[in-house]
C-alpha positions as CSV (number, residue, x, y, z in Angstrom):
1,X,-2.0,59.7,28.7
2,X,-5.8,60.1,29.2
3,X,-8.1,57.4,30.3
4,X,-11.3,57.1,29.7
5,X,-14.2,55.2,30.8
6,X,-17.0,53.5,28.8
7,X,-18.7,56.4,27.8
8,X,-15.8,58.0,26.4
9,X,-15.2,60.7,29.0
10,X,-12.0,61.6,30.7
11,X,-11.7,59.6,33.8
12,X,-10.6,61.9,36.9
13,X,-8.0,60.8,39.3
14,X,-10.2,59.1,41.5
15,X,-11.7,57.6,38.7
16,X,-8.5,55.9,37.7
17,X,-8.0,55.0,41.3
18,X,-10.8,52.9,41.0
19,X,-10.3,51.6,37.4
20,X,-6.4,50.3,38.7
21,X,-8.3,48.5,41.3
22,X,-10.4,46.6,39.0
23,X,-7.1,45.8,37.1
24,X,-5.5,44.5,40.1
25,X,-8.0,42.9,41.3
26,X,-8.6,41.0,37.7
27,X,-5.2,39.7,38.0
28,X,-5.8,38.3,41.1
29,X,-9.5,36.4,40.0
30,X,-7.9,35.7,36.8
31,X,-4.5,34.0,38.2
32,X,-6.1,32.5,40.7
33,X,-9.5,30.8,38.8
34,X,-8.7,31.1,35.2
35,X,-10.7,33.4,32.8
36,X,-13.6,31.0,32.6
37,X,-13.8,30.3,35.6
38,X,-13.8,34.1,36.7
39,X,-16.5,36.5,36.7
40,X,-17.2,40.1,36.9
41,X,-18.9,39.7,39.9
42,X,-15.2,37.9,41.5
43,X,-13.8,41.1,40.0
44,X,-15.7,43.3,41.6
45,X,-15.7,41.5,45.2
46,X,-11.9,41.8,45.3
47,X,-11.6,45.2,44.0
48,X,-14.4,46.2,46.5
49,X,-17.0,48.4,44.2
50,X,-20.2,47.3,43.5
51,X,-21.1,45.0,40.1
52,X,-22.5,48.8,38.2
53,X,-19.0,50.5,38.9
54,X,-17.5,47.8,36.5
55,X,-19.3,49.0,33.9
56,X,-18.4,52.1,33.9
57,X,-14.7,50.9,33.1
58,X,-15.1,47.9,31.1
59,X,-17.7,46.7,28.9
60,X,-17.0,43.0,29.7
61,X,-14.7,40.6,31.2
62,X,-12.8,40.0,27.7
63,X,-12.3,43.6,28.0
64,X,-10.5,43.8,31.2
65,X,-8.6,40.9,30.7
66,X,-7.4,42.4,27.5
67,X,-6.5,45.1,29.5
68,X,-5.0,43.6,32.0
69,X,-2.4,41.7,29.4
70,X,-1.2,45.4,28.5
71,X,-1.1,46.5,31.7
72,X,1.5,43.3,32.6
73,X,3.1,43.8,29.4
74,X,3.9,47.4,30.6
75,X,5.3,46.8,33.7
76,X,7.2,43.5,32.7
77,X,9.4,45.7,30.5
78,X,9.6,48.4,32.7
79,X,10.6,46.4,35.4
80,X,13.5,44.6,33.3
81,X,15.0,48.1,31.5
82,X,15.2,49.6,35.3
83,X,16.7,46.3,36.4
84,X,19.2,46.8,33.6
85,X,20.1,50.5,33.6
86,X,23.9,51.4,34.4
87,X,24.6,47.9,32.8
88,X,28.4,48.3,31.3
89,X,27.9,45.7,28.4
90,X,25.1,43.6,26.7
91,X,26.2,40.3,28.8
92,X,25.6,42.2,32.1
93,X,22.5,44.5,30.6
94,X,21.1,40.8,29.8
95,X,21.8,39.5,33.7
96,X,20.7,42.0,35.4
97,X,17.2,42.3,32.8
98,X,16.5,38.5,33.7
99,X,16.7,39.2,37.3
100,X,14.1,41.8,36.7
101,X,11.6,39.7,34.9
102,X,12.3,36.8,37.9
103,X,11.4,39.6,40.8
104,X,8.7,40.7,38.6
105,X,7.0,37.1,38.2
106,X,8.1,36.4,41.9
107,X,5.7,39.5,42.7
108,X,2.9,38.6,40.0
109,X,2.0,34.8,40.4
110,X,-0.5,34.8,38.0
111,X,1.7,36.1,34.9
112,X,2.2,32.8,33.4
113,X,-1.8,31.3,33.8
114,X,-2.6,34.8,32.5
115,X,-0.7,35.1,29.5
116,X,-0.9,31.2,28.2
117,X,-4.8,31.7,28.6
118,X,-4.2,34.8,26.3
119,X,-2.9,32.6,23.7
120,X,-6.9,31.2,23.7
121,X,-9.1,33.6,24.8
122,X,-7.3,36.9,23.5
123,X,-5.0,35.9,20.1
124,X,-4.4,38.9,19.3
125,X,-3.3,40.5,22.8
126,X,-0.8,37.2,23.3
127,X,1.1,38.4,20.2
128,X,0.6,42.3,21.0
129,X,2.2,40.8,24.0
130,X,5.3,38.8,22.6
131,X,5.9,41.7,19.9
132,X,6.1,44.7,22.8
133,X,8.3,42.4,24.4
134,X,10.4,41.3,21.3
135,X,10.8,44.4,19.6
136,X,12.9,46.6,21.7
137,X,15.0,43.9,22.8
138,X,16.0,43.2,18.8
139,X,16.5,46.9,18.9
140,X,19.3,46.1,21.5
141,X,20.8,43.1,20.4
142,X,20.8,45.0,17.0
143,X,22.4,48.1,18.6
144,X,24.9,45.9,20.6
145,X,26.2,44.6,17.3
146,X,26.8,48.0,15.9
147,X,29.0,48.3,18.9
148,X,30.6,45.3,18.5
149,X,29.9,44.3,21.9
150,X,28.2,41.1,20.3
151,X,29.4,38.5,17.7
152,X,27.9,38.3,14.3
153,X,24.3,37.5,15.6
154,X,20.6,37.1,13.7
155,X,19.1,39.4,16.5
156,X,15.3,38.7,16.0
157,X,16.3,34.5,16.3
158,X,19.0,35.4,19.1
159,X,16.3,37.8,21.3
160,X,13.3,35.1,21.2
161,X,15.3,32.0,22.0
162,X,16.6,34.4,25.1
163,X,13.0,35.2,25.9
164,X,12.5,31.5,25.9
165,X,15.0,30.3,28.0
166,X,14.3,33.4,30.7
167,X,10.2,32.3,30.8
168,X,11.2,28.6,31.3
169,X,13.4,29.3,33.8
170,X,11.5,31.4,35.6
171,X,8.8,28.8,35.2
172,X,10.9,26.1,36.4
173,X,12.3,28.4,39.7
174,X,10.0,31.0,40.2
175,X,6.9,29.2,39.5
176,X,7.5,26.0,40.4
177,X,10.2,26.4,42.9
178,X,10.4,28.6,46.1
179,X,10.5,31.7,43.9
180,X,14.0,32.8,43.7
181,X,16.3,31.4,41.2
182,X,19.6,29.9,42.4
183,X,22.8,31.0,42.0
184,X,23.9,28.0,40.5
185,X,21.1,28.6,37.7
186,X,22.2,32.6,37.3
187,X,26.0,31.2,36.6
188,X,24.2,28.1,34.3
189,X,22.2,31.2,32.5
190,X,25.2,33.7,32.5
191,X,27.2,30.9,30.8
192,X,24.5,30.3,28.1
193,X,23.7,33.9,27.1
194,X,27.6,34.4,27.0
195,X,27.9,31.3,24.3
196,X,24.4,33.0,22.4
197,X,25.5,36.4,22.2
198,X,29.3,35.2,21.1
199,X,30.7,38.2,22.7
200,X,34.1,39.3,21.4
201,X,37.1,38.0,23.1
């Protein structure tokens, strides 16, 4: 995919070098202080390019943040399909794809200041968030079912009530814990999905 940068050009590696930075950086001022709080200035200090580089990226600090919601969004669900891969059923697939979103949020602090604040300062993104997230994994469930390798599941009501239970647990264990979820919690969690997805006996 080509990026470009403000004025529409095609960046060139070393440009893109620079424009990850920014991102990274963002997450960092933007987990740490909150997006009002945060500045482009902040951005630019911990990404280590002068303020006039920014622009040449970004048009604003709405912008980056926007960005930066994709960019999480991205790497959330890459990080829980290569978590699951090799997975021999759904129940397992489902295991393995919350222990990928835990490292993930163990890794990214900010992810859960980030995304609530996107609920007020970006709408629009917070959905484009939920629905990247929510629409493969009805996909699944939905492809499961065909296989029989679930029970006779709604998969749209089935895949965001999961999604809810893995964000608070990871809020509850990741967040507000020591960052690692128990194993107590994985066989608590195991034991739940297995009684949601009614898997075939």
């Amino acid at each position: 995919m080509t990026v470009h940068g403000t004025d529409g050009r095609a960046l060139s590696s070393r440009g893109i070098e620079t424009r990850t930075r920014l991102i990274e950086a963002a997450e960092e001022v933007f987990g740490e202080l909150g997006y009002h709080d945060a500045s482009i200035v902040k951005i630019t200090e911990a990404a280590g390019v002068g303020q006039g580089t920014f622009y040449l990226y970004f048009e604003s600090k709405k912008e980056i943040f926007d960005e930066l919601v994709r960019d999480l969004n991205r790497r959330i669900r890459h990080a829980m399909t290569e978590a699951s891969a090799g997975a021999e059923n759904r129940l397992e697939a489902e295991l393995l794809g919350f222990r990928g979103y835990f490292a993930f949020a163990r890794e990214h602090p900010g992810l859960y200041l980030i995304i609530r604040q996107a609920a007020f300062v970006s709408p629009e993104l917070f959905r484009y968030h939920y629905d990247r997230v929510s629409e493969p994994y009805v996909a699944a469930l939905q492809e499961a079912g065909a296989r029989g390798d679930v029970g006779p599941i709604d998969a749209e009501v089935t895949a965001w009530a999961l999604m809810a239970i893995g964000e608070m647990i990871g809020m509850r264990w990741v967040v507000g814990g020591d960052g690692h979820v128990p194993e107590h919690v994985e066989r608590e969690l195991a034991r739940i999905i297995r009684a949601v997805l009614e898997a075939p006996r």
